[in-house]
C-alpha positions as CSV (number, residue, x, y, z in Angstrom):
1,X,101.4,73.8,101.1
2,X,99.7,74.4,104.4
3,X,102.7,74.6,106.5
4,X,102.6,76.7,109.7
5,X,105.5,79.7,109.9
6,X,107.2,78.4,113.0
7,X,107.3,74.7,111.0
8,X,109.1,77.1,107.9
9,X,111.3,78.6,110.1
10,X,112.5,75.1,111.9
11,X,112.9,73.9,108.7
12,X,115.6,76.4,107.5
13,X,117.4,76.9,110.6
14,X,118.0,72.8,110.4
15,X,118.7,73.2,106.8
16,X,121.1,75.9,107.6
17,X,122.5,75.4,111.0
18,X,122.9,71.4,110.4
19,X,124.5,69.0,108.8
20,X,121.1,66.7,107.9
21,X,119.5,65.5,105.1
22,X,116.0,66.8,103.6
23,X,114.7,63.4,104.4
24,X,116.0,63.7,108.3
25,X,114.2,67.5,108.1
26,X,111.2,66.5,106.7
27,X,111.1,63.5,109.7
28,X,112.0,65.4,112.1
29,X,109.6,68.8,111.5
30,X,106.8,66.2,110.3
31,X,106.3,67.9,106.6
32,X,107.0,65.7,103.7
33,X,110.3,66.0,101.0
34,X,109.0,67.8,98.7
35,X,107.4,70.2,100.9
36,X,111.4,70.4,102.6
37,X,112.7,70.8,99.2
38,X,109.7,73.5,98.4
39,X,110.6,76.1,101.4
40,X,114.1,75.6,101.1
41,X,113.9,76.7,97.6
42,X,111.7,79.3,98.5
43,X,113.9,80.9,101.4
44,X,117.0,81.0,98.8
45,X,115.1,82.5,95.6
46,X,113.4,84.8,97.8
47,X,114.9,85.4,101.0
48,X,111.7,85.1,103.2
49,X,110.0,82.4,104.7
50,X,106.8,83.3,104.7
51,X,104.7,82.8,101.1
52,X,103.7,85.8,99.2
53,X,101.6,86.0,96.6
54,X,102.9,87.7,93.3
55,X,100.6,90.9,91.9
56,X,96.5,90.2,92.3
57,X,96.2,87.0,94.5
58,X,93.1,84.6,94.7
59,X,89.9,84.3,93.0
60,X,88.1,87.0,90.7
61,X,85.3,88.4,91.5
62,X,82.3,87.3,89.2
63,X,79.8,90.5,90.5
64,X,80.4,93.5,89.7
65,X,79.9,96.6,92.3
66,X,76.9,97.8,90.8
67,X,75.7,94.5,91.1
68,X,76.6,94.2,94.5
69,X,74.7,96.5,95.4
70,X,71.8,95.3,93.6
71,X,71.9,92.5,95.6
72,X,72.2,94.1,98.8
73,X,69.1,96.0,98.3
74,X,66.9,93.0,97.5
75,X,68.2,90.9,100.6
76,X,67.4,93.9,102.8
77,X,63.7,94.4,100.8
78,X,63.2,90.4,101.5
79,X,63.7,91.5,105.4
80,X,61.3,93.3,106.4
């Protein structure tokens, strides 16, 4: 959901503030239904706009920092 915050924000101010539908929101802002539905939901089970991310976010790393550094040494070795 790649939704800018000011898009968030317009989105529950109209929710709140007005008397429309999620379909007129989701016309209005641009955004689809479900994506309406999504930070509305969001806003009332957390409070915030913004996303968060829960604990550890994103991807693991697969290297370890040993072998980070391992790999550091042989790029700068390849340099010169």
């Amino acid at each position: 959901m790649d939704v800018t915050p000011r898009k968030r924000t317009k989105i529950v101010t109209l929710h709140v503030h007005t008397a429309k539908t999620y379909r007129e929101i989701a016309s209005v802002v641009g955004v689809s239904l479900a994506t309406v539905s999504r930070v509305i939901n969001w806003k009332q089970e957390t409070g915030s706009v913004s996303p968060k991310c829960k604990g550890k976010c994103g991807r693991k790393k697969k290297t370890t920092p040993r072998y980070d550094a391992y790999l550091l040494r042989q790029s700068t070795l390849q340099n010169e």
